[in-house]
ZAMI-224037 format. One record per residue: residue number from 0; x, y, z of N, C-alpha, C in turn. Coordinates in steps of 0.02 Angstrom, whole numbers, plus 32768, in hexadecimal, padded with zeros to 4 digits. Example, Ala and Ser with C-alpha at 12.3 -4.5 7.8 and 13.67 -1.06 7.14 Angstrom:
// residues 2
NODE    k  n_c1  n_c2  n_c3  ca_c1  ca_c2  ca_c3  c_c1  c_c2  c_c3
NODE    0  8294  7EE4  8186   8267   7F1F   8186  8294  7F5B  8186
NODE    1  8282  7F90  8162   82AC   7FCB   8165  8285  8002  818A
This chain:
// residues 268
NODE    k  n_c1  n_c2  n_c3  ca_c1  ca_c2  ca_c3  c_c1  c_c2  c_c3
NODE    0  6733  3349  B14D   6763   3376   B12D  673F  339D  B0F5
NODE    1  6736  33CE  B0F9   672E   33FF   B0CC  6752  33F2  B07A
NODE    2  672A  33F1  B046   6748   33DC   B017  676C  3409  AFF4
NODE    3  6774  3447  B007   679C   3493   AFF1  67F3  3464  B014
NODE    4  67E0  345C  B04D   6822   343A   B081  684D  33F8  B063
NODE    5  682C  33CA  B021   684B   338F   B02B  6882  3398  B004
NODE    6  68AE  337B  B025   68EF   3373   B002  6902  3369  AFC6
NODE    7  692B  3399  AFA2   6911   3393   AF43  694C  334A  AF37
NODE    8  698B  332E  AF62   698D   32F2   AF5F  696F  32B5  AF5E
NODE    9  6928  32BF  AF69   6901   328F   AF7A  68E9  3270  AF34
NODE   10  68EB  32AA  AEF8   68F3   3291   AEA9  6928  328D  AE94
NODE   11  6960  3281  AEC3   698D   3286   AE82  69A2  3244  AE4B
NODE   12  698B  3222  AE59   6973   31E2   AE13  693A  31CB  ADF9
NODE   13  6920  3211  AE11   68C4   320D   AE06  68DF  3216  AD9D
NODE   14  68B3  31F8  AD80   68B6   320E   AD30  687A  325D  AD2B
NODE   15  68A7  3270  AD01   688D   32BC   ACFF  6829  32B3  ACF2
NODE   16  6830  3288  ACB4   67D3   327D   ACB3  67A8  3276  ACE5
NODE   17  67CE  324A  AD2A   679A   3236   AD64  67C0  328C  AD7D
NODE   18  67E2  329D  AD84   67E5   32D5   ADB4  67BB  3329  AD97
NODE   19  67C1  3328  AD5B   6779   3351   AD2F  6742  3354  AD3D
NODE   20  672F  3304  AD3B   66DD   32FD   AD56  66D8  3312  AD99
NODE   21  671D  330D  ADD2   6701   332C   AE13  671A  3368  AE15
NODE   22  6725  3389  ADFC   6738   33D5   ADE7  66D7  33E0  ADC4
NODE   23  66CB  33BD  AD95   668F   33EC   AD75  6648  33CF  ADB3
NODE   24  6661  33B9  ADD8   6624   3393   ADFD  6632  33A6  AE3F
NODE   25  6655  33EC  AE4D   6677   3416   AE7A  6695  33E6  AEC2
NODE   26  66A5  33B5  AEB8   66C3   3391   AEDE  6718  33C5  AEEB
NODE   27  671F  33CA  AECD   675C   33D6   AEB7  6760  3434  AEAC
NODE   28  6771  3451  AEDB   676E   3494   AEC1  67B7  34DC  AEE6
NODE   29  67EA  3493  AEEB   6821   34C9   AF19  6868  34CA  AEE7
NODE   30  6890  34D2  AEDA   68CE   34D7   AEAB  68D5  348F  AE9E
NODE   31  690D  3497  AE78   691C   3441   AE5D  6953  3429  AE58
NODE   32  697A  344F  AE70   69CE   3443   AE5F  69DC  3403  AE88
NODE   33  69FF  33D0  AE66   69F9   338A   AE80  69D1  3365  AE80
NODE   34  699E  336A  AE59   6961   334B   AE26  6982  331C  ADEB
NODE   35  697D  32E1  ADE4   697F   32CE   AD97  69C0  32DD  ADA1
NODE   36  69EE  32A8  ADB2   6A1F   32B6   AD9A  6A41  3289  AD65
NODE   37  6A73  329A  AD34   6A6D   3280   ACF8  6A4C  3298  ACC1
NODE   38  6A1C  32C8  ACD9   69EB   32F0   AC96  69FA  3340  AC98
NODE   39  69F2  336F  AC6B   69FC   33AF   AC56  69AA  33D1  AC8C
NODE   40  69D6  3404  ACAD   6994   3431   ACC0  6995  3470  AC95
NODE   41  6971  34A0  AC98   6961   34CE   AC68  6946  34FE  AC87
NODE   42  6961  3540  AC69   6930   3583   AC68  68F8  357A  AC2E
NODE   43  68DD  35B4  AC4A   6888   35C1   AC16  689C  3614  AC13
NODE   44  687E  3615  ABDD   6874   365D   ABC7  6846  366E  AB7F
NODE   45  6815  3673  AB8E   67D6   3676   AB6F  67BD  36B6  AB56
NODE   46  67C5  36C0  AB1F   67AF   36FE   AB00  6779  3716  AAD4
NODE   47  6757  3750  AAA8   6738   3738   AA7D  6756  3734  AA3F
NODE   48  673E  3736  A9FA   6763   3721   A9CE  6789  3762  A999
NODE   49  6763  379E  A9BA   6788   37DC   A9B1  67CF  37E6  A9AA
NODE   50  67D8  37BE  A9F0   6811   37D6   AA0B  684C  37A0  A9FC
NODE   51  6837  3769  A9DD   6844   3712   A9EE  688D  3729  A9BB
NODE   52  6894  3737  A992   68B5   3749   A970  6904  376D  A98E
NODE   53  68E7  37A5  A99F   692D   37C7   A9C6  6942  37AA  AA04
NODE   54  690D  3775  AA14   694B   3761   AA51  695A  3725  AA36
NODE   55  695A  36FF  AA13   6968   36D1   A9E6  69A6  36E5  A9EA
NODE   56  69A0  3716  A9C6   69E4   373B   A9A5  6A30  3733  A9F7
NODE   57  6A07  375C  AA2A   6A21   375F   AA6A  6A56  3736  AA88
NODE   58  6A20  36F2  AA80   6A3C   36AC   AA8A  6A69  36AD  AA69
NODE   59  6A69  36B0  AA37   6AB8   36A1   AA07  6AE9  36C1  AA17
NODE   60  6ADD  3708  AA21   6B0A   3731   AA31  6B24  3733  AA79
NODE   61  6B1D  3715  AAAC   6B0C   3704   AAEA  6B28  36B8  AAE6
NODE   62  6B34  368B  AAE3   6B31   3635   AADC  6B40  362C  AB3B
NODE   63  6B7F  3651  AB54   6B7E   362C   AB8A  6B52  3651  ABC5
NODE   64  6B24  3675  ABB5   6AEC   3697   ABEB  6AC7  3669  ABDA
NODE   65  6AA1  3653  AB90   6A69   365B   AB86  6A7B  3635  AB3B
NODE   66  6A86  35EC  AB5F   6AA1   35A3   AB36  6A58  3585  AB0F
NODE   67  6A44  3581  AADD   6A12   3573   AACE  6A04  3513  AABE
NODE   68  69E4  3507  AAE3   69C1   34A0   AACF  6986  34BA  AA9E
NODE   69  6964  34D0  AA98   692B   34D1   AA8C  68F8  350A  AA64
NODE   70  68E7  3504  AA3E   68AE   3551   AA31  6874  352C  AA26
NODE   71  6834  3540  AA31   67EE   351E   AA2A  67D7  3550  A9E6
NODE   72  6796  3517  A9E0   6785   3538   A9A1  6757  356C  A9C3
NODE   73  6734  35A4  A99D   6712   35D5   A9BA  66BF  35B2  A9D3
NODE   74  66BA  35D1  AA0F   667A   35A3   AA1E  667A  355B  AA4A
NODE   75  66B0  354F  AA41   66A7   3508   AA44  66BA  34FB  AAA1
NODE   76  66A6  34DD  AACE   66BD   34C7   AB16  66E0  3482  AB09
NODE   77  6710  3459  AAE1   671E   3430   AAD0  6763  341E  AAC3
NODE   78  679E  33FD  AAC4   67E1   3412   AABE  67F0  33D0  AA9A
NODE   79  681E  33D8  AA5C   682E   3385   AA46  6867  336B  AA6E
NODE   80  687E  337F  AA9D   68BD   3362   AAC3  68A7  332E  AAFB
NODE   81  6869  3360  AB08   6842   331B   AB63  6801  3321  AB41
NODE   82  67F8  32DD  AB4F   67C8   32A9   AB38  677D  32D8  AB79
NODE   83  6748  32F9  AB4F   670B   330D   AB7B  671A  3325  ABA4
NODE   84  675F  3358  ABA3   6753   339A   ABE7  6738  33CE  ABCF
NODE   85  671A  33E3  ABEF   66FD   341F   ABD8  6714  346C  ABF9
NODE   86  671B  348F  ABC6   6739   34DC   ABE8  671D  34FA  AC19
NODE   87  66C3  34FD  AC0B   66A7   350A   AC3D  66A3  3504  AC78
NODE   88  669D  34C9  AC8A   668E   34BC   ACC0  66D4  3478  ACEF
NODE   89  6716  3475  ACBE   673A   345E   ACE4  677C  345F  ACFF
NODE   90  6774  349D  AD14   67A9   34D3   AD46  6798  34C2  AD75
NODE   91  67B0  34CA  ADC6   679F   34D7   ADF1  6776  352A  AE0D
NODE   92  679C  353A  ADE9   6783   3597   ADEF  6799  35C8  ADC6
NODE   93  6762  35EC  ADA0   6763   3616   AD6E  677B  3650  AD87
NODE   94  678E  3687  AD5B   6797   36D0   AD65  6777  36EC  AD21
NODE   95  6747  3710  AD2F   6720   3737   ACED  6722  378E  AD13
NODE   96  6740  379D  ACA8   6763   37DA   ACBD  6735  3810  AC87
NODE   97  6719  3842  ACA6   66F3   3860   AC6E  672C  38AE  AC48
NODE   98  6728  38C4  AC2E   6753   38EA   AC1C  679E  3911  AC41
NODE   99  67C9  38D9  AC65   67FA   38C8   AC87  67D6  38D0  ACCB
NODE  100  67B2  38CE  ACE2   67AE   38C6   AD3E  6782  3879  AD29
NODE  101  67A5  387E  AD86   6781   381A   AD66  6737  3822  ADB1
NODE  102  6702  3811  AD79   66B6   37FB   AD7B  66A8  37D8  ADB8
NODE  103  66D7  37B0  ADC1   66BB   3771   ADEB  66E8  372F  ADE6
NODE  104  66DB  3700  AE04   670B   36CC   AE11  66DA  369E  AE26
NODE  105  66D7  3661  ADF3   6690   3635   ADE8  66C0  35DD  ADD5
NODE  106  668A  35B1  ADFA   66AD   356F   ADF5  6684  354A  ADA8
NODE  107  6651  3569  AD8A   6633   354B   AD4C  6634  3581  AD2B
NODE  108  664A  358D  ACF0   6635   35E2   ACCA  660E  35C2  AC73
NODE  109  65DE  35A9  AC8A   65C8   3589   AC42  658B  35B3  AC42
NODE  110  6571  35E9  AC6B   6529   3624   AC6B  6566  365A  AC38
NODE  111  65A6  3652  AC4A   65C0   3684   AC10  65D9  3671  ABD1
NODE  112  65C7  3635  ABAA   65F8   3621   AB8E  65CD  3655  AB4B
NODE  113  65FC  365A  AB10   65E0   3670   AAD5  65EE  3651  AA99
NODE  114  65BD  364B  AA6B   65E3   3645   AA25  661E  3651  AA0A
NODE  115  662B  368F  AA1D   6670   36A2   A9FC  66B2  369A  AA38
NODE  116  66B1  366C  AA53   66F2   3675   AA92  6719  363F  AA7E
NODE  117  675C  365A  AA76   679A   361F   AA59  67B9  3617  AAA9
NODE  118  67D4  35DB  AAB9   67F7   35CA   AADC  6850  35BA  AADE
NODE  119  686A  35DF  AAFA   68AE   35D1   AAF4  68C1  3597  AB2E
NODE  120  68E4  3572  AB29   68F1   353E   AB60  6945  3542  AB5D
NODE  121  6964  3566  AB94   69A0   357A   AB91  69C3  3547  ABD8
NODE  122  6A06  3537  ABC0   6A1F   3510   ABF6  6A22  351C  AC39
NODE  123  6A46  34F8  AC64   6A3D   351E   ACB6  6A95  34E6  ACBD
NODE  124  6A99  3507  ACF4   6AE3   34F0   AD08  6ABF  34BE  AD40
NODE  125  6A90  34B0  AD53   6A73   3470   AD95  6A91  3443  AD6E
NODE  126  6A9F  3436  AD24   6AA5   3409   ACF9  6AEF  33F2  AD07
NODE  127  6B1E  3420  AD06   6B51   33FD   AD15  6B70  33EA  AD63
NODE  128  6B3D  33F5  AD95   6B41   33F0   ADE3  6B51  33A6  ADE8
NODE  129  6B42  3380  ADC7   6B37   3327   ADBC  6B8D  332A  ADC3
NODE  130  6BAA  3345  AD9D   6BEE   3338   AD65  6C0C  3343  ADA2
NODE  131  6C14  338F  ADDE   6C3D   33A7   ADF8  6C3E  3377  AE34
NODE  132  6BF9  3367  AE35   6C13   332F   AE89  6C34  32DC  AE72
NODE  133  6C2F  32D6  AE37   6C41   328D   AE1B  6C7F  32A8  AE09
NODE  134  6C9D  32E0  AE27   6CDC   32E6   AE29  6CF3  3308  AE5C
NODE  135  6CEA  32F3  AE97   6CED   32F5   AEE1  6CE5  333F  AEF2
NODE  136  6CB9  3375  AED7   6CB9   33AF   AEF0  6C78  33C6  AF07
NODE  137  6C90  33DE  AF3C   6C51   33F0   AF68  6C12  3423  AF37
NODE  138  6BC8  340E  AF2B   6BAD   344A   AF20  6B6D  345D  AF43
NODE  139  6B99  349E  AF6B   6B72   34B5   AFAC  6B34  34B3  AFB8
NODE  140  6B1A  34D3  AF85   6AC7   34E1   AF8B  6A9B  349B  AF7E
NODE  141  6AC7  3463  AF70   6AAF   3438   AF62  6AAC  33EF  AFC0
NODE  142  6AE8  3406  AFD5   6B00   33E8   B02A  6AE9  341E  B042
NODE  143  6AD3  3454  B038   6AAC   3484   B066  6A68  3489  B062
NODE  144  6A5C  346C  B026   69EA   3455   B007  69CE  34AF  B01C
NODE  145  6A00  34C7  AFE1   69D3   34F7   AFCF  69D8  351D  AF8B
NODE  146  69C1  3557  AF7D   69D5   3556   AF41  6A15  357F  AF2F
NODE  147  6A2D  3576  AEE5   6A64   359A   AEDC  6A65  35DD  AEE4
NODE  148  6A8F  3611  AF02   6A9C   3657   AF0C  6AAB  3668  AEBC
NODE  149  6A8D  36AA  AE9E   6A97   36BD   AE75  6AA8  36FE  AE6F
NODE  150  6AD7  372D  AE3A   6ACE   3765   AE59  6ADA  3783  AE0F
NODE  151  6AAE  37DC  AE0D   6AAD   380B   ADDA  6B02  3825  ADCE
NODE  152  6AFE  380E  AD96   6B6A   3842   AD8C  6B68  3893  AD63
NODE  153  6BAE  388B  AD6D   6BA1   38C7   AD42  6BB3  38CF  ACFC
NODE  154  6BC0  387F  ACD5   6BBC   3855   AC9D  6B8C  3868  AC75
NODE  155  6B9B  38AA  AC3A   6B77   38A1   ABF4  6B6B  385E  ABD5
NODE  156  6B27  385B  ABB7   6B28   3809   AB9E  6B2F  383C  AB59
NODE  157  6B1D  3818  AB28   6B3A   3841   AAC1  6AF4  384F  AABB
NODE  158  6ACC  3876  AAAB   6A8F   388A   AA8C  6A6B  387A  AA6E
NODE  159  6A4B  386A  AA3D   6A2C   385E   AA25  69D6  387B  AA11
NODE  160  69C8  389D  A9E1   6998   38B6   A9D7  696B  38DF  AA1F
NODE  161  6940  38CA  AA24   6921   38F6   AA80  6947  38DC  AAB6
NODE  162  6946  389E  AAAA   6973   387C   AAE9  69D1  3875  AAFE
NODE  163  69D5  388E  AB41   6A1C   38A2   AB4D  6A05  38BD  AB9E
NODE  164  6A4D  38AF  ABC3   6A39   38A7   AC07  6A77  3888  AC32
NODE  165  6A87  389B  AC6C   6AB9   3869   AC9D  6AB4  381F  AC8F
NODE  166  6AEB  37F3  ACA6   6AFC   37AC   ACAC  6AE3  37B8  ACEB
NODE  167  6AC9  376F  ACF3   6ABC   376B   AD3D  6AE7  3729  AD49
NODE  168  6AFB  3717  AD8B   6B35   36C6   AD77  6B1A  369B  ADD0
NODE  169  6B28  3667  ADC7   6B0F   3645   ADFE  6B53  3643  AE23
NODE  170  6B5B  3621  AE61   6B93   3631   AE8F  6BA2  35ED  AEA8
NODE  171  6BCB  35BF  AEA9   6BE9   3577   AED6  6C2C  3581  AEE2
NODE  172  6C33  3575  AF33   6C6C   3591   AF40  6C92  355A  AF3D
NODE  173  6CE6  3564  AF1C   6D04   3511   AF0E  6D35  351F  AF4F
NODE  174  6D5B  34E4  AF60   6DA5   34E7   AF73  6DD0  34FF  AF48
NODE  175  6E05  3521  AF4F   6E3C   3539   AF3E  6E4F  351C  AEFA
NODE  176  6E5B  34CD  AF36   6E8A   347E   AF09  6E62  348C  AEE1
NODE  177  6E18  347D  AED0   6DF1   3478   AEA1  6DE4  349A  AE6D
NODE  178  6DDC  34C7  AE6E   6DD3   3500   AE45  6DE7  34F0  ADED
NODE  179  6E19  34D5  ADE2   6E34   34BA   ADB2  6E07  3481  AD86
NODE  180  6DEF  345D  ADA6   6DDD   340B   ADB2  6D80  3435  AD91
NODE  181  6D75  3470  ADCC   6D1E   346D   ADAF  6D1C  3498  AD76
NODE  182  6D5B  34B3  AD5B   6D56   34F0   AD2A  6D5F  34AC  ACDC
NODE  183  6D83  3478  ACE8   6D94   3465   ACAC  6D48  341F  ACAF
NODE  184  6D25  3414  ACE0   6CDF   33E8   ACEE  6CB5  3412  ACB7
NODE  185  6CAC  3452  ACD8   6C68   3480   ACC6  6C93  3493  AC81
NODE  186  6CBF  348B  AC6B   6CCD   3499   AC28  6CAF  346D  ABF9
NODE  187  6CC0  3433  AC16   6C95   340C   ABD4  6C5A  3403  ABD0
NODE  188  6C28  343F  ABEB   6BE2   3428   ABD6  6BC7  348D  ABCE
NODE  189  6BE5  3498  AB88   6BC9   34E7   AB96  6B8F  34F1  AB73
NODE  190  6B74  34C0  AB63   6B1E   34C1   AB55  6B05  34DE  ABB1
NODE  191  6B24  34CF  ABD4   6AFC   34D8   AC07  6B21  3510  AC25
NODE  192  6B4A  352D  AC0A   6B7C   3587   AC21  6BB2  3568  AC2D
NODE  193  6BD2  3522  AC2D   6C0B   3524   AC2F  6C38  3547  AC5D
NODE  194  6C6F  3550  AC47   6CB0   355F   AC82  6C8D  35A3  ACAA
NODE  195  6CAD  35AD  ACE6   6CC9   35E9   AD12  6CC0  3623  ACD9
NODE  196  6C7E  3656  ACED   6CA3   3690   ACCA  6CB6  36D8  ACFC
NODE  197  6CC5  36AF  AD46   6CF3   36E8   AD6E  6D0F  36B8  ADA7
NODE  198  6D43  36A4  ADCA   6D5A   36B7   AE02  6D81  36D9  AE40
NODE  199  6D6A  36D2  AE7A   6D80   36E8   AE9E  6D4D  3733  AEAF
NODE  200  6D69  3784  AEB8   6D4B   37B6   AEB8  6D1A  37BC  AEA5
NODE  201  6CDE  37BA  AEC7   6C9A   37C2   AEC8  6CA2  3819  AEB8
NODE  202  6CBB  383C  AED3   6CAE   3879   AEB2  6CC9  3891  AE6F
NODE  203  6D05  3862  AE57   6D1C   3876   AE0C  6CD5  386B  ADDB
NODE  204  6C98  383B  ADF6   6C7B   3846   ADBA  6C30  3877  ADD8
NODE  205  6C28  3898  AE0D   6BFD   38C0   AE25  6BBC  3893  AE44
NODE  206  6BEA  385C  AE77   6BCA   3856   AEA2  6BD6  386F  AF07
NODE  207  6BCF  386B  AF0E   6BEB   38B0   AF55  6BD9  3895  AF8E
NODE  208  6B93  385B  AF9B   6B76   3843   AFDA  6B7A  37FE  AFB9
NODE  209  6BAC  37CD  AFBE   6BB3   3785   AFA6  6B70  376D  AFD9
NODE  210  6B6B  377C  B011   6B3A   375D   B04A  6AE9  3756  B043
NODE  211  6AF4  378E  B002   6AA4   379B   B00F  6AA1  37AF  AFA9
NODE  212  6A8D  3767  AF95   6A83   3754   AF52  6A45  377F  AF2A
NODE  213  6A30  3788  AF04   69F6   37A9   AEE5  69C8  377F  AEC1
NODE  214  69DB  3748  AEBC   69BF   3705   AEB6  69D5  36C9  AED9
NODE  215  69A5  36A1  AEF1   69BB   366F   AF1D  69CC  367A  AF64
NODE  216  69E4  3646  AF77   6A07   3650   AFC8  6A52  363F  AFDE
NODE  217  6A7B  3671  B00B   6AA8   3663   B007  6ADA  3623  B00E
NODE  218  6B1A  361D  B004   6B32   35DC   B009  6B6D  35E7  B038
NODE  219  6B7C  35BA  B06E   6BB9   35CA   B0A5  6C03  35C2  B064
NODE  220  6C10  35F3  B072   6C68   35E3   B047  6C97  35CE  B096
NODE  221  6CBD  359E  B083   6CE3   358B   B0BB  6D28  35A7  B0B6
NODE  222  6D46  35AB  B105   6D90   35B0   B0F1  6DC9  3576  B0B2
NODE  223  6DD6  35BE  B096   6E09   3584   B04B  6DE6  3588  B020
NODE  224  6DA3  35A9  B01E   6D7C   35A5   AFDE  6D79  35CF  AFB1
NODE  225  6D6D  35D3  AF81   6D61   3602   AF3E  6D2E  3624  AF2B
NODE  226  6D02  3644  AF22   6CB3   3655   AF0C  6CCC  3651  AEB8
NODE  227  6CA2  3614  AEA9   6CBA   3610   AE5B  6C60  3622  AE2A
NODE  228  6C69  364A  AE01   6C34   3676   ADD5  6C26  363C  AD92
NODE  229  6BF4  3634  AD8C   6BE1   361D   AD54  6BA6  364F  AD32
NODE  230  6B9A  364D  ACF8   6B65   3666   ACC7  6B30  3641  ACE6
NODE  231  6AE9  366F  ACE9   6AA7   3658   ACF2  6A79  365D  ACC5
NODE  232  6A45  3622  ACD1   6A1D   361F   AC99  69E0  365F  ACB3
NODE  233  69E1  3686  ACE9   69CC   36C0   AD04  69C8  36FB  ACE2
NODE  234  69F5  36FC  ACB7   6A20   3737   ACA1  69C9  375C  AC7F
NODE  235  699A  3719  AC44   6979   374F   AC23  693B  376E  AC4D
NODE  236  6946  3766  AC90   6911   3786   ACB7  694C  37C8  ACB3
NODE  237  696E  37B1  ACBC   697D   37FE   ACD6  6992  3842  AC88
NODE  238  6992  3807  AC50   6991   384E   AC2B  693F  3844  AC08
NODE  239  6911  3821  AC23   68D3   382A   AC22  68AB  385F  AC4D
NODE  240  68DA  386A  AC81   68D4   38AE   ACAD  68E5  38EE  AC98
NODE  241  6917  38E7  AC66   6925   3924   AC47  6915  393B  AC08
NODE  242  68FB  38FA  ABE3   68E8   390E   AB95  68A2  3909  AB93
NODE  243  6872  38F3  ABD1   6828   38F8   ABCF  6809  38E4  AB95
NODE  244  680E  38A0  AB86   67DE   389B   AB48  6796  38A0  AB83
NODE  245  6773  3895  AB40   672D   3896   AB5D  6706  386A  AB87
NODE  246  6736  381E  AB8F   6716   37E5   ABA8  6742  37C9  ABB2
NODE  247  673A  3792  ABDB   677F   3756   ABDE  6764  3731  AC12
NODE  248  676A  36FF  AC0C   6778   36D2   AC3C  67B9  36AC  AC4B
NODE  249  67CB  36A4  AC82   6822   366E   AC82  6822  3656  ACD8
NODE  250  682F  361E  ACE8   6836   35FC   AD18  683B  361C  AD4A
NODE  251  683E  3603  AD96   6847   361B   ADBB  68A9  3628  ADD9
NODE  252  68CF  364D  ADEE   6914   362A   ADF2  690C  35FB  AE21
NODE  253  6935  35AC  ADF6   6945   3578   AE2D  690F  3554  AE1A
NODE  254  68DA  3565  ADF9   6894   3524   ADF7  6896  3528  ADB2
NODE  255  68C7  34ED  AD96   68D1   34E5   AD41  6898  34D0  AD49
NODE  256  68A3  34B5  ACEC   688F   3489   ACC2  68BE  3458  ACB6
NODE  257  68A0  3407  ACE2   68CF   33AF   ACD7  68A5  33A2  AC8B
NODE  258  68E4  339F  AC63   68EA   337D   AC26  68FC  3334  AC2C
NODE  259  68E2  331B  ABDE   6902   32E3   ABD0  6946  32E1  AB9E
NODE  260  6967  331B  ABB0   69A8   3314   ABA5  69E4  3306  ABBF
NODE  261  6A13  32D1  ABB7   6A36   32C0   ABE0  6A78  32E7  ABD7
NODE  262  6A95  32E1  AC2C   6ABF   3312   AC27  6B00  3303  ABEC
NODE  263  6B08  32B9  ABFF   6B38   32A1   ABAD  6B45  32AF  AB79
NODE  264  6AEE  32B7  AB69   6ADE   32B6   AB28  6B02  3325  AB04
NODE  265  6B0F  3341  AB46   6B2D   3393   AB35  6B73  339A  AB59
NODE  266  6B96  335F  AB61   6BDF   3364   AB68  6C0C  3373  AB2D
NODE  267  6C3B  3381  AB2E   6C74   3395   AB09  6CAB  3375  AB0E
């Protein structure tokens, strides 16, 4: 079996530290959703220290796009939350973006790292996927082993100094009955985007081809089902596409960063 192919269930009580080392020791190099479950996964968004500031700012102004765990010190590949992961090299797959077009897409990016690059470590909703099936709801991309469908809206995020740009939101389609049940789940953890911020009409928020995602791969919606919208931790690629700083690095979509944060430990 091809190790791009193995089933990302195959960790899912792997502890995030042993699943890092086979992430930085490229064992490990395909999405992660259903990884570690019980622990916080994470966006990356890596800047230099120019800029570290106004999207600082972003985040705040932003909380349920772009939920902040984390800021690194400048320089540093090191995080005080997980014990010896390193930024560099323990993603599954990078995206490096040179003045908004993206460079390349790399599984180690430590030939780019710099002195001056702060790290933002922003939540991901994989985090609350644990919560929605320990409360009997199907999540697709997860019984389908692939990754989550994501899609560009037509959602102003609030501005902030250079940076400003579309929401981008991930897609799990609920039952009907349910709908209720995963809106008040994913509520109590909005470190990680928290509740629903659309359902139903894929085109009320300017999406038009539900079938064919702009991140990720699609997910079967069944008869009786809902296409329910959440906030993505995606979002600052995409107003990294529009505000072009000069550099960046940020994950690949779907190939976090497994913390040693538990999902508990950011309930409400």
């Amino acid at each position: 079996m091809n190790k791009d192919d193995m089933h990302h269930n195959s960790y899912e009580h792997t502890a995030p530290k042993d699943v890092r080392m086979l992430i930085r020791k490229g064992v490990i190099t395909g999405q992660t959703s259903g990884m570690c479950a019980g622990y916080a996964q994470a966006n990356l968004c890596v800047l230099p220290r120019e800029y570290a500031y106004d999207f600082l700012l972003f985040c705040q102004r932003n909380p349920k796009s772009c939920p902040l765990l984390e800021v690194s010190d400048a320089g540093s590949r090191l995080l005080h939350t997980s014990c010896d992961a390193d930024i560099a090299t323990d993603i599954p797959r990078y995206r490096v973006w040179k003045n908004g077009e993206l460079a390349g897409e790399y599984t180690d990016v430590s030939s780019f790292w710099r002195d001056d690059l702060v790290s933002f470590i922003i939540g991901c909703s994989f985090s609350f996927e644990s919560l929605l099936l320990d409360a009997g709801i199907d999540v697709r991309n997860i019984s389908e082993n692939h990754n989550v469908p994501m899609y560009l809206t037509n959602i102003e995020t609030e501005r902030a100094g250079v940076f400003g740009g579309k929401i981008v939101v991930s897609m799990r389609p609920i039952p009907y009955s349910q709908v209720v049940k995963a809106t008040t789940v994913t509520a109590r953890m909005p470190r990680v985007h928290g509740s629903p911020v659309h359902i139903g009409d894929p085109s009320a928020i300017g999406i038009h081809d539900i079938a064919h995602p702009d991140f990720g791969e699609p997910s079967t919606i069944r008869e009786g089902e809902v296409p329910v919208f959440w906030c993505c931790g995606v979002t600052p690629q995409s107003v990294v596409m529009q505000s072009k700083p000069s550099f960046c690095i940020t994950h690949a979509p779907g190939h976090m960063l497994l913390t040693d944060i538990k999902d508990s430990d950011l309930q409400e």
